[in-house]
mmCIF file of the N, C-alpha and C atoms, coordinates in Angstrom:
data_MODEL
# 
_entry.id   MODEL 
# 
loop_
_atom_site.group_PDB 
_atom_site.id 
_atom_site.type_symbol 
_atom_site.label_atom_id 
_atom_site.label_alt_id 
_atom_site.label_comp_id 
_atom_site.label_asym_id 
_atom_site.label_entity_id 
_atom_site.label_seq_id 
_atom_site.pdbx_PDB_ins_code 
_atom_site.Cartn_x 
_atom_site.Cartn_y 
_atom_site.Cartn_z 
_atom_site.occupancy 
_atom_site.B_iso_or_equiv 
_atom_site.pdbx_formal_charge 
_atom_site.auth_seq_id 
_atom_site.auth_comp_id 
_atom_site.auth_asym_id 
_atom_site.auth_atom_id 
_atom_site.pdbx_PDB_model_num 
ATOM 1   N N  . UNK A 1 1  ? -31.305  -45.497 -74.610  1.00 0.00 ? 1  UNK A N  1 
ATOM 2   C CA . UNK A 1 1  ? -31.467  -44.848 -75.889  1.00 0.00 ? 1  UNK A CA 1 
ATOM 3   C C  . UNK A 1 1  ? -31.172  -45.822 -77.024  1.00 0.00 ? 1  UNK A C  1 
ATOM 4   N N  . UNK A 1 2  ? -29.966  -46.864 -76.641  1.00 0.00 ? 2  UNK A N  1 
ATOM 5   C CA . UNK A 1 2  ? -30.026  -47.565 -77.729  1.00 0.00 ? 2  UNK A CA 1 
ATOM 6   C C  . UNK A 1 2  ? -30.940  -48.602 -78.239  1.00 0.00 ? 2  UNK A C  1 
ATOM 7   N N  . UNK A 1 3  ? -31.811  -49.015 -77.340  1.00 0.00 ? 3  UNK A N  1 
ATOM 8   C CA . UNK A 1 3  ? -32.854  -49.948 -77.274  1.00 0.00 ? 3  UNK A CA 1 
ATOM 9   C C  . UNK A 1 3  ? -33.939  -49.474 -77.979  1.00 0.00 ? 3  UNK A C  1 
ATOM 10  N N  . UNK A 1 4  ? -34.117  -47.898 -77.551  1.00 0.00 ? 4  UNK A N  1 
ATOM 11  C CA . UNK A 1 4  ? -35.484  -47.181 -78.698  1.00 0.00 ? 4  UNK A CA 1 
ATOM 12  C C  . UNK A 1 4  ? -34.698  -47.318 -80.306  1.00 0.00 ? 4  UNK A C  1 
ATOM 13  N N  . UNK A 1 5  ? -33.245  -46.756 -80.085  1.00 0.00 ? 5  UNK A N  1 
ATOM 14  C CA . UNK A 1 5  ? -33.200  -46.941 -81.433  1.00 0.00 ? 5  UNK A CA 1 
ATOM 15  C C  . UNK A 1 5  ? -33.252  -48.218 -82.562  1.00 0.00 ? 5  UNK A C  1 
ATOM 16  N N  . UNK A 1 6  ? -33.053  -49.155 -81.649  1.00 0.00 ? 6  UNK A N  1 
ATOM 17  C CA . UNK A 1 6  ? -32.663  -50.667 -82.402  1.00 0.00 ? 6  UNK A CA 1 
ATOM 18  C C  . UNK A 1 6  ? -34.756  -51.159 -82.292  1.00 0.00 ? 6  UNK A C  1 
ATOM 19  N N  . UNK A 1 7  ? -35.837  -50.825 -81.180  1.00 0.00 ? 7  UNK A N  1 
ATOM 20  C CA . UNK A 1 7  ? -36.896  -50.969 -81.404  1.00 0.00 ? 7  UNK A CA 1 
ATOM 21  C C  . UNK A 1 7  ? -37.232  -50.015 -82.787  1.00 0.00 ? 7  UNK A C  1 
ATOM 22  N N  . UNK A 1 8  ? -36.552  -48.739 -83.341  1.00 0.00 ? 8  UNK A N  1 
ATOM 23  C CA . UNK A 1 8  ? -37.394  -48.401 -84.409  1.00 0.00 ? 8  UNK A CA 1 
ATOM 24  C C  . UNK A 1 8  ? -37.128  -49.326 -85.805  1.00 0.00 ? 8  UNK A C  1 
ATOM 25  N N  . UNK A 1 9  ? -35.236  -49.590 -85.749  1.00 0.00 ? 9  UNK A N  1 
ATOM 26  C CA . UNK A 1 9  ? -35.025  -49.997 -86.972  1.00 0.00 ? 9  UNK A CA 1 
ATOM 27  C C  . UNK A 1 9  ? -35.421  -51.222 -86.852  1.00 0.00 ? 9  UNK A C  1 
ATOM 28  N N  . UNK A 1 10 ? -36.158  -51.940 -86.204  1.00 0.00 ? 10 UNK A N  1 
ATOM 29  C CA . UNK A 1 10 ? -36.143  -53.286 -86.112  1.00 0.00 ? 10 UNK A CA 1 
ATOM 30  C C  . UNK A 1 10 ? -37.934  -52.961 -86.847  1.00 0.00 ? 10 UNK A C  1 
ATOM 31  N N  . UNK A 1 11 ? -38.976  -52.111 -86.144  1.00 0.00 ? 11 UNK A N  1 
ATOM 32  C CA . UNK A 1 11 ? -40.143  -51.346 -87.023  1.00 0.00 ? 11 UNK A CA 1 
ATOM 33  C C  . UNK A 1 11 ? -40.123  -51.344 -88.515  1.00 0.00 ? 11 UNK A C  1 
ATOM 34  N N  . UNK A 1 12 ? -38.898  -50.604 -88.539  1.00 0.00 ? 12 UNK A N  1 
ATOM 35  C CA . UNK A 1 12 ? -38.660  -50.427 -90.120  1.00 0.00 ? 12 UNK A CA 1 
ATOM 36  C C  . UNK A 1 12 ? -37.907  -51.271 -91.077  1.00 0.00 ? 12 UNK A C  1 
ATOM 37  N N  . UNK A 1 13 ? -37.889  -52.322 -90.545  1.00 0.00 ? 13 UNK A N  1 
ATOM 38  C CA . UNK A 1 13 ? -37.630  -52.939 -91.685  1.00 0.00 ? 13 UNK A CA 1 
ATOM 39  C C  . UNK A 1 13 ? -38.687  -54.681 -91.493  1.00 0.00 ? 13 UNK A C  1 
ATOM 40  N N  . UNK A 1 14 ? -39.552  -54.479 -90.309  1.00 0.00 ? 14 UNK A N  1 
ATOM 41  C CA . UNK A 1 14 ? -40.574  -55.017 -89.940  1.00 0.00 ? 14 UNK A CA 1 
ATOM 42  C C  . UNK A 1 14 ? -41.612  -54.942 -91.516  1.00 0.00 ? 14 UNK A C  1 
ATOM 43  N N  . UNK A 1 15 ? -41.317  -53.330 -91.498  1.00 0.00 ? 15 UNK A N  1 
ATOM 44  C CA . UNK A 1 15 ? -42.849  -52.490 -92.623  1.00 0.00 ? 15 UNK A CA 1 
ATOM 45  C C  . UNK A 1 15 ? -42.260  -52.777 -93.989  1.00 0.00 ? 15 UNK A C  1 
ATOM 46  N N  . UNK A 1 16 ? -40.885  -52.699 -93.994  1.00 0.00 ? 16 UNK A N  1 
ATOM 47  C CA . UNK A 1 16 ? -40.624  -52.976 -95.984  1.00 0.00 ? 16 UNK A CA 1 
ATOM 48  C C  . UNK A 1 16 ? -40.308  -54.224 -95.813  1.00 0.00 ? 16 UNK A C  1 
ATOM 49  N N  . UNK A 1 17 ? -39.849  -54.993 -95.147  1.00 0.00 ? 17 UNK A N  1 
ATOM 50  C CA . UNK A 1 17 ? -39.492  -56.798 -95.890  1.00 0.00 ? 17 UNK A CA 1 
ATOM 51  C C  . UNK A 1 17 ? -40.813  -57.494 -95.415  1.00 0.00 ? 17 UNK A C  1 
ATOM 52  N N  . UNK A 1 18 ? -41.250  -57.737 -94.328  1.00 0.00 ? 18 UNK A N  1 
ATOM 53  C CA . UNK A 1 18 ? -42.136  -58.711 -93.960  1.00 0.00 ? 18 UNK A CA 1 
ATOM 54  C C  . UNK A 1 18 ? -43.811  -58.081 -93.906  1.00 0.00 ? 18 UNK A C  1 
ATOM 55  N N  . UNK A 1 19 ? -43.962  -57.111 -94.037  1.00 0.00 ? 19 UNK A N  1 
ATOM 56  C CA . UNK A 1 19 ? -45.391  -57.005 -94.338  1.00 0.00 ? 19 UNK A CA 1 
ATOM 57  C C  . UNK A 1 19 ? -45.664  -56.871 -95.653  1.00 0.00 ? 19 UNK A C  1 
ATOM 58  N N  . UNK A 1 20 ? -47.198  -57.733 -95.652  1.00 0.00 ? 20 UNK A N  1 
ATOM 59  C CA . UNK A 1 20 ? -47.573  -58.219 -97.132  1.00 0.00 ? 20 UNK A CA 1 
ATOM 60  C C  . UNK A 1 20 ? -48.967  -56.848 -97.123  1.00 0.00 ? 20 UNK A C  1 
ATOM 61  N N  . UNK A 1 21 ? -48.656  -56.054 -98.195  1.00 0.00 ? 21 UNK A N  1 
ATOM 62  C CA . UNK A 1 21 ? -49.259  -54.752 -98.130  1.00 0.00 ? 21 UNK A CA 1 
ATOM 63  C C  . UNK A 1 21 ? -50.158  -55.492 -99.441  1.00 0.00 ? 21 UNK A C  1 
ATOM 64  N N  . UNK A 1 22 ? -51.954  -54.856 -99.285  1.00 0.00 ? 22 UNK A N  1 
ATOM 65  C CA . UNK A 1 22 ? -52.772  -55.355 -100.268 1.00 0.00 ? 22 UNK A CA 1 
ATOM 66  C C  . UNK A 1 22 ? -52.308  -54.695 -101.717 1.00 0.00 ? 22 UNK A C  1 
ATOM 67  N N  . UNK A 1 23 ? -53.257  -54.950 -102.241 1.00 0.00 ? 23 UNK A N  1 
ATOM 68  C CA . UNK A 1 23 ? -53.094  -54.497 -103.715 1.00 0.00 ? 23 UNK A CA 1 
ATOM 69  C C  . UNK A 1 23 ? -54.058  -53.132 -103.949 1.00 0.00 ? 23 UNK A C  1 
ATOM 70  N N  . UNK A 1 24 ? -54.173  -52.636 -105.198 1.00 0.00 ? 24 UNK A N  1 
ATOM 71  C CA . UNK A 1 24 ? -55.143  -50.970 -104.708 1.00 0.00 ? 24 UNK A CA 1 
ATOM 72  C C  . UNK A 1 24 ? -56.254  -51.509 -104.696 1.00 0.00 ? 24 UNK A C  1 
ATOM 73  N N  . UNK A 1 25 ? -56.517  -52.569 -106.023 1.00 0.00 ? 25 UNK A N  1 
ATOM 74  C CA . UNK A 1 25 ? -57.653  -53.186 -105.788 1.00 0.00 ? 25 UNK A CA 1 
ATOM 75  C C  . UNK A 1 25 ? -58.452  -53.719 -104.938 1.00 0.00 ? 25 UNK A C  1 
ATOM 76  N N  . UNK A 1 26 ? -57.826  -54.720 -104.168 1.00 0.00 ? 26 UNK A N  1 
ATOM 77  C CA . UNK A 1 26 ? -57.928  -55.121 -103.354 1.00 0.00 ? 26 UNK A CA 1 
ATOM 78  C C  . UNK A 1 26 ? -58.485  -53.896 -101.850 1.00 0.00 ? 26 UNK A C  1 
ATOM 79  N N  . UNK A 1 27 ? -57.562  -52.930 -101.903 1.00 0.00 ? 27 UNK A N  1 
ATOM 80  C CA . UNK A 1 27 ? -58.123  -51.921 -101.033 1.00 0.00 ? 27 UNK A CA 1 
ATOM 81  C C  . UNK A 1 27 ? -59.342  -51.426 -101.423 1.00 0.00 ? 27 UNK A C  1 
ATOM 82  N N  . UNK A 1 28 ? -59.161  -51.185 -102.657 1.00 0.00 ? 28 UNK A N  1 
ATOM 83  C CA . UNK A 1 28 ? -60.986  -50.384 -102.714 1.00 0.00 ? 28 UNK A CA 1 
ATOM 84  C C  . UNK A 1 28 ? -62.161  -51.501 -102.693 1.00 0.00 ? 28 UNK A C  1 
ATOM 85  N N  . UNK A 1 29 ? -61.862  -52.395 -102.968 1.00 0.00 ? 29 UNK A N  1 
ATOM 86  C CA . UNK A 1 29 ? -62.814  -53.646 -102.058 1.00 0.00 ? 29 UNK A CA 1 
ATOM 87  C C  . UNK A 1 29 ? -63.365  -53.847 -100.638 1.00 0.00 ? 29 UNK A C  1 
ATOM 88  N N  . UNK A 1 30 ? -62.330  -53.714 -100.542 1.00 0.00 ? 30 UNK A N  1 
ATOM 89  C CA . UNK A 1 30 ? -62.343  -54.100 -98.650  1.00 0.00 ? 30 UNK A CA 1 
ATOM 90  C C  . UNK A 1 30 ? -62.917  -52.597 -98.327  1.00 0.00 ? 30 UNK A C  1 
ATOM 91  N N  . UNK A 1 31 ? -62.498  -51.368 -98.501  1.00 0.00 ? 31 UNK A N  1 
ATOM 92  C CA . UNK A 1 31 ? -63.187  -50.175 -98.228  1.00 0.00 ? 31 UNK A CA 1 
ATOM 93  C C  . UNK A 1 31 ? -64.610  -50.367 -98.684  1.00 0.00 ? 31 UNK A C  1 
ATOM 94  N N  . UNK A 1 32 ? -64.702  -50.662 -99.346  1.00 0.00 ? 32 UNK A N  1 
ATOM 95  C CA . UNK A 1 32 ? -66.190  -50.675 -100.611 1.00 0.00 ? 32 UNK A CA 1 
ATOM 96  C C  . UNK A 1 32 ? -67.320  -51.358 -98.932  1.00 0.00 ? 32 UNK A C  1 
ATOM 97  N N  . UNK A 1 33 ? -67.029  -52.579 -98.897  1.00 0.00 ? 33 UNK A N  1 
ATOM 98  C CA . UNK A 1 33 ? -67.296  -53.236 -97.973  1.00 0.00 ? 33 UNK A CA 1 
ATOM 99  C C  . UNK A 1 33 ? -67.633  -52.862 -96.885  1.00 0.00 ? 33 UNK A C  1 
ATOM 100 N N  . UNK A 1 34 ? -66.400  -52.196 -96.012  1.00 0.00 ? 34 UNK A N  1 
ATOM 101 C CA . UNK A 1 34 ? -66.737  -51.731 -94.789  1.00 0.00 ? 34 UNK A CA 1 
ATOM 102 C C  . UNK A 1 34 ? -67.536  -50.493 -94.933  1.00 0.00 ? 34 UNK A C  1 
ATOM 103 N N  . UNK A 1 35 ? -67.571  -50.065 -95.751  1.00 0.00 ? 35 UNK A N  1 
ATOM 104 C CA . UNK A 1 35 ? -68.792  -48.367 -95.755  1.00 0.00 ? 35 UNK A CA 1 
ATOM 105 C C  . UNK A 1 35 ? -70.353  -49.368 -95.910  1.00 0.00 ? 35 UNK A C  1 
ATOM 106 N N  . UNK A 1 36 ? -70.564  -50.020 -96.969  1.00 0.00 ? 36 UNK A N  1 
ATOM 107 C CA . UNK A 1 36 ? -71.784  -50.889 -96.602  1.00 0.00 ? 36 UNK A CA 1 
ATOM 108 C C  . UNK A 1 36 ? -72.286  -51.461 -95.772  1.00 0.00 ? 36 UNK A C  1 
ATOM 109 N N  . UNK A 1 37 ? -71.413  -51.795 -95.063  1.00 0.00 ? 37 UNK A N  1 
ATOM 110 C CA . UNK A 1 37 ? -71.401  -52.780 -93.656  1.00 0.00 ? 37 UNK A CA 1 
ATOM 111 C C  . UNK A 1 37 ? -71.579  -51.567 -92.696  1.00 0.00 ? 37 UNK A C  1 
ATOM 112 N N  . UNK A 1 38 ? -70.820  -50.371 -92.821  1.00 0.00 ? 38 UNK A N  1 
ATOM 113 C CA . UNK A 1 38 ? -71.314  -49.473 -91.712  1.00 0.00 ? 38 UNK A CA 1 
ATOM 114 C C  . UNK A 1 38 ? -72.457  -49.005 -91.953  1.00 0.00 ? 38 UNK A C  1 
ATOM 115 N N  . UNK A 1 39 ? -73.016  -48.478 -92.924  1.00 0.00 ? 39 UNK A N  1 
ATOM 116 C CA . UNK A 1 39 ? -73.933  -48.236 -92.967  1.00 0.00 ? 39 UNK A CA 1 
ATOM 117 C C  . UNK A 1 39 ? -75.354  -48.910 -92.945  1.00 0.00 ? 39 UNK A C  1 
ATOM 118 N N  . UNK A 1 40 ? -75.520  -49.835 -93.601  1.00 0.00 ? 40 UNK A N  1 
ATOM 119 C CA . UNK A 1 40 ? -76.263  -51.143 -92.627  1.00 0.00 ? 40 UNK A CA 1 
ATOM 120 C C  . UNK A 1 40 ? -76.618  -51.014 -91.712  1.00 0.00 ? 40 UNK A C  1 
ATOM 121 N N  . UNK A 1 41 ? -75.215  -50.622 -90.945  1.00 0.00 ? 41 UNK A N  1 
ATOM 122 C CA . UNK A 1 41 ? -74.927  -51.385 -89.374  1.00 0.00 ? 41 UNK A CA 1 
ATOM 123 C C  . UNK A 1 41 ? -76.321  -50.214 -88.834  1.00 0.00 ? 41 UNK A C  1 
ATOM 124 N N  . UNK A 1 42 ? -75.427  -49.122 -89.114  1.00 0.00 ? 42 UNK A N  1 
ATOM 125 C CA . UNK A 1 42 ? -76.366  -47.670 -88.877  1.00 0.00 ? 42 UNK A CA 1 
ATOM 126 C C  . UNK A 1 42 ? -77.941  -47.383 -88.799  1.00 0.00 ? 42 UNK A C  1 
ATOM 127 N N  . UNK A 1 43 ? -78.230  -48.039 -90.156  1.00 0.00 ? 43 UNK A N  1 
ATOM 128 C CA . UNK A 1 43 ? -79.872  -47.988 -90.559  1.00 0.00 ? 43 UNK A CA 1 
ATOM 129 C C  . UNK A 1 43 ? -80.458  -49.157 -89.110  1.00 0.00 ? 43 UNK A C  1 
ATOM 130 N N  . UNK A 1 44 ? -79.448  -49.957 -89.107  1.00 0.00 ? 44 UNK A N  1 
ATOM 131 C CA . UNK A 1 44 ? -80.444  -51.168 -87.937  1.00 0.00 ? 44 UNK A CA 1 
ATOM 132 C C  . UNK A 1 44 ? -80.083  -50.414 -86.869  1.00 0.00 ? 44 UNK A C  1 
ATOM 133 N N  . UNK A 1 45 ? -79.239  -49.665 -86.377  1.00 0.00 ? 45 UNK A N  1 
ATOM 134 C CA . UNK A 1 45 ? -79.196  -49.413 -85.104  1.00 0.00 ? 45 UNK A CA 1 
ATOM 135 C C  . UNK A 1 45 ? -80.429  -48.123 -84.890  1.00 0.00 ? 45 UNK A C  1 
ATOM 136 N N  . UNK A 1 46 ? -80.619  -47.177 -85.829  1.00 0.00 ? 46 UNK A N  1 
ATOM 137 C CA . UNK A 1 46 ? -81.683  -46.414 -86.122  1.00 0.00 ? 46 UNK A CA 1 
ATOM 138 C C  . UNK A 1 46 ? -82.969  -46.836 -85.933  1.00 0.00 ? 46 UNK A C  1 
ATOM 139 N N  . UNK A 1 47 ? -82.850  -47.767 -86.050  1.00 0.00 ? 47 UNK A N  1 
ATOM 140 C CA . UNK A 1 47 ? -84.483  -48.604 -86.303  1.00 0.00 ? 47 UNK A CA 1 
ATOM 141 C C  . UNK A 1 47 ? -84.736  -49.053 -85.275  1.00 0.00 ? 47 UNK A C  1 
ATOM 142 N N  . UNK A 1 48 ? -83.999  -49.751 -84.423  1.00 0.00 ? 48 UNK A N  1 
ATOM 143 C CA . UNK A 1 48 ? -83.885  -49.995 -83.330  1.00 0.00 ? 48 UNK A CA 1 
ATOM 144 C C  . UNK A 1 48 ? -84.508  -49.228 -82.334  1.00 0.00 ? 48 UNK A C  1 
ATOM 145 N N  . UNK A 1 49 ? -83.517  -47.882 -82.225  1.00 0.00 ? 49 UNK A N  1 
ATOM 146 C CA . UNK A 1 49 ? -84.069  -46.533 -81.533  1.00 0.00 ? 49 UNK A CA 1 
ATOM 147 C C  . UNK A 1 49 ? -84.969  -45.768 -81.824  1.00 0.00 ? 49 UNK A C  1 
ATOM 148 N N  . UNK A 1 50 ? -85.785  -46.347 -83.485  1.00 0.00 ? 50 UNK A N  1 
ATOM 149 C CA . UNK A 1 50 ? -87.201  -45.858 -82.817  1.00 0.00 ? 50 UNK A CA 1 
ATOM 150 C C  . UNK A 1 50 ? -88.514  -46.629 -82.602  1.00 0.00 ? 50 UNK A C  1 
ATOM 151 N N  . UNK A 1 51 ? -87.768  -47.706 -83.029  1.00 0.00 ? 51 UNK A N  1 
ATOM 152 C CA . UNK A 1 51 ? -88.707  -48.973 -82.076  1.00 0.00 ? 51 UNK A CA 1 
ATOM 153 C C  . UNK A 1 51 ? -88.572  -49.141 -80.488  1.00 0.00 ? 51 UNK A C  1 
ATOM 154 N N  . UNK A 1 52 ? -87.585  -48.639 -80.098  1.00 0.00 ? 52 UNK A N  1 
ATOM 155 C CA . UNK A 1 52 ? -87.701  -48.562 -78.632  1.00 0.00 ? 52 UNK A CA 1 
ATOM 156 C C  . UNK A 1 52 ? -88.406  -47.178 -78.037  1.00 0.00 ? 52 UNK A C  1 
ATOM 157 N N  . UNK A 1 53 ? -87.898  -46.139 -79.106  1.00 0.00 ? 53 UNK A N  1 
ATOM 158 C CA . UNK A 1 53 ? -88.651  -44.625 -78.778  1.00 0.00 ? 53 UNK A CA 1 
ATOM 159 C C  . UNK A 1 53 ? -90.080  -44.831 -78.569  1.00 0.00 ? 53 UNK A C  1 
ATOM 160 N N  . UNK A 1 54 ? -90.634  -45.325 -80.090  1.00 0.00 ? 54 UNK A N  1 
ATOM 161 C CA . UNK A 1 54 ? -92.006  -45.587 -80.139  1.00 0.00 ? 54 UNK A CA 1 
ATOM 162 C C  . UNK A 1 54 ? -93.025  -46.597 -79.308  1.00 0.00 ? 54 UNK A C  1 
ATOM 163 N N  . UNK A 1 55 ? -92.265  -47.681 -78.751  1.00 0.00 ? 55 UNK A N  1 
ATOM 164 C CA . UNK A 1 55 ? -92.557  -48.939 -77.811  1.00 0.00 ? 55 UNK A CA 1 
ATOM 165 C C  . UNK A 1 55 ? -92.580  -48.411 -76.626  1.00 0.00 ? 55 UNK A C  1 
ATOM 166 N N  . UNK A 1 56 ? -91.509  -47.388 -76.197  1.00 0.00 ? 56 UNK A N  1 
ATOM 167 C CA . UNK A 1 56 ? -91.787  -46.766 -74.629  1.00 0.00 ? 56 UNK A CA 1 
ATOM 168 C C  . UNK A 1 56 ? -92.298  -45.919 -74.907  1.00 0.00 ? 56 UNK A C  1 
ATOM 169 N N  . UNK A 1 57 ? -92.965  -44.806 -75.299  1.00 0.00 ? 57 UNK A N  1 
ATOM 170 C CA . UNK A 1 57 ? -94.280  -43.782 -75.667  1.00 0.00 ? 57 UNK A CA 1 
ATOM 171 C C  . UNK A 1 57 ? -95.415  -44.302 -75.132  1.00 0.00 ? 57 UNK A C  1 
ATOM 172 N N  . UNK A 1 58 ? -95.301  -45.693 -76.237  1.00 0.00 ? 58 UNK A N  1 
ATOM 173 C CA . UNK A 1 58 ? -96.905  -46.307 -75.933  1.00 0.00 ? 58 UNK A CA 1 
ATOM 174 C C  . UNK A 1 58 ? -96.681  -46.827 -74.460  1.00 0.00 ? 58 UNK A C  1 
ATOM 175 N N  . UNK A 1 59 ? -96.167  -47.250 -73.963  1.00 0.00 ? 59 UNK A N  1 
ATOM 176 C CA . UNK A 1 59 ? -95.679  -48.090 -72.784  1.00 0.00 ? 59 UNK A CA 1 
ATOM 177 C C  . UNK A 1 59 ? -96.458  -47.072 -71.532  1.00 0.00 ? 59 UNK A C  1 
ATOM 178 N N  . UNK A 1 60 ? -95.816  -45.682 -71.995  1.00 0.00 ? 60 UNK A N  1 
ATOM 179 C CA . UNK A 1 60 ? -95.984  -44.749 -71.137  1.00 0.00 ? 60 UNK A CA 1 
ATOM 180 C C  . UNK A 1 60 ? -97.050  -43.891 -71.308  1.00 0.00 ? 60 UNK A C  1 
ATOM 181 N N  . UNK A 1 61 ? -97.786  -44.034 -72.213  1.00 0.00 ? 61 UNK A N  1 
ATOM 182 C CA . UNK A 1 61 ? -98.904  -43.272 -72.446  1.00 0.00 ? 61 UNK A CA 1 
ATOM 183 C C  . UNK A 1 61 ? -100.064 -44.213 -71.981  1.00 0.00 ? 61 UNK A C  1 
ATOM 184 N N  . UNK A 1 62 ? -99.756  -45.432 -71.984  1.00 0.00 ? 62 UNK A N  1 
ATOM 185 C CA . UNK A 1 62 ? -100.823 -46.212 -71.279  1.00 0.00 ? 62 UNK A CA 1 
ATOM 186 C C  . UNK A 1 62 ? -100.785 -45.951 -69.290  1.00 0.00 ? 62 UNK A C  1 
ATOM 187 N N  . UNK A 1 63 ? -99.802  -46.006 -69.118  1.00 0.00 ? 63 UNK A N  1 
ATOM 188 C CA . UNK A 1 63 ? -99.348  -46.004 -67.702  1.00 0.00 ? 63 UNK A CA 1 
ATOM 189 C C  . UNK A 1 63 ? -99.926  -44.470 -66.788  1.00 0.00 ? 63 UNK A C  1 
ATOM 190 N N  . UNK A 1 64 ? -100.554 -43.523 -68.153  1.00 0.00 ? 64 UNK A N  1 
ATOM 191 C CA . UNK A 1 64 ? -101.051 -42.242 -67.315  1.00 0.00 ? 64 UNK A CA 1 
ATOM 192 C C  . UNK A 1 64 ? -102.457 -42.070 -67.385  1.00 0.00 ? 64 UNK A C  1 
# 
């Protein structure tokens, strides 16, 4: 028991002295970012699946 307790306070004071926490700015940047980047990501993976939808159709409509 004393080991969990000395692993939390050793956590907590891990989170207020030594971590370097961004700025707000800085956060709504980096958020800004990753929603563009996901979504991107999204539209190509979309496109993808219906270039493969549409590529095996034909694939298979020739084959009958």
């Amino acid at each position: 028991m004393e080991k969990l307790r000395l692993l939390f306070q050793e956590y907590s004071e891990e989170i207020r002295h030594r971590v370097t926490w961004p700025k707000y700015e800085e956060l709504q940047d980096n958020t800004v970012t990753v929603l563009i980047a996901s979504i991107i990501l999204a539209v190509v993976i979309a496109l993808m699946d219906l270039a493969f939808k549409y590529s095996l159709s034909f694939v298979y409509d020739l084959v009958r």
